[in-house]
C-alpha positions in Angstrom: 111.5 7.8 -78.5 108.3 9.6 -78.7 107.9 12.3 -81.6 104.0 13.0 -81.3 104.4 16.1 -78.9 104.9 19.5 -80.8 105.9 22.6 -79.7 104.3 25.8 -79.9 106.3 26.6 -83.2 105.5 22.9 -84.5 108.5 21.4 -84.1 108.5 18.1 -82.9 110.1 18.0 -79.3 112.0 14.6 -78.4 114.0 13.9 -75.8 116.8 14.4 -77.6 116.4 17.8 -77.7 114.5 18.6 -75.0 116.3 20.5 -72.3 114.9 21.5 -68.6 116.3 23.9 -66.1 116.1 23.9 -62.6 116.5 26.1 -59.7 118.6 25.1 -56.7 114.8 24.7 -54.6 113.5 23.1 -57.4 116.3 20.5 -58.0 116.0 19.5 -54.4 112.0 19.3 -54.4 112.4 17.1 -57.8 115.0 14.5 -56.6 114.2 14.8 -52.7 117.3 15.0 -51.5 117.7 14.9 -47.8 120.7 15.3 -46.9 121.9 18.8 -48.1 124.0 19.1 -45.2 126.4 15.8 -46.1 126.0 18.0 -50.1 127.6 21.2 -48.0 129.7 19.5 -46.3 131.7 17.8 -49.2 131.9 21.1 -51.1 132.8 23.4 -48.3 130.0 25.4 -47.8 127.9 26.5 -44.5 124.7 23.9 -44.5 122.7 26.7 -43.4 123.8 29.2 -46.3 122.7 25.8 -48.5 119.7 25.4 -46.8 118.6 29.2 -47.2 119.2 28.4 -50.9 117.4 25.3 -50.8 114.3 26.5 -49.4 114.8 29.7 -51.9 115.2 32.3 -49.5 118.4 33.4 -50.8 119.8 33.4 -54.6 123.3 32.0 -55.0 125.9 34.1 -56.7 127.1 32.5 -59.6 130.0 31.4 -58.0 128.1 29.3 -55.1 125.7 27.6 -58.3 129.0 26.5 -60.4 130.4 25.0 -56.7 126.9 23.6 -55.8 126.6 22.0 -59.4 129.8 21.1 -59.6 129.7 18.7 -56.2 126.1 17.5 -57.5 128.1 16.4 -60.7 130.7 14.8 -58.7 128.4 13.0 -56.1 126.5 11.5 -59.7 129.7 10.5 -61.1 130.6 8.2 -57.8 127.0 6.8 -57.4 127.1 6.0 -61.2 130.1 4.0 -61.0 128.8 1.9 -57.7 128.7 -1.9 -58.8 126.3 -3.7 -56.1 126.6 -7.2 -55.4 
């Protein structure tokens, strides 16, 4: 763990409790995922209303972010319990 970064206030930040946020775009620009249609797809939602959301040029309501997180969550869980041989 590394403790030498402070914040503006002088509190040491760790990544303990460090916390980042991310828009929809941004999520998709961090992690490059390319296939947001297969994402749509298993949550129910038009890939093009995704992609508008994806690229930024609409906002999701809050509904559509909870249903959008809430597949990314469930996609995570199933590749984290993968076992490769």
């Amino acid at each position: 763990m590394y403790t030498g970064c402070k914040d503006d206030k002088g509190f040491d930040v760790t990544s303990e409790n460090l916390h980042l946020e991310l828009d929809l775009k941004q999520f998709f620009q961090y992690y490059k995922v390319r296939n947001a249609e297969y994402l749509a797809k298993r949550i129910g939602m038009n890939p093009n209303v995704l992609f508008q959301y994806v690229r930024g040029k609409k906002q999701p309501s809050k509904k559509q972010t909870d249903k959008i997180i809430q597949g990314i969550q469930t996609i995570g869980r199933e590749l984290s319990s993968i076992n490769l041989v």
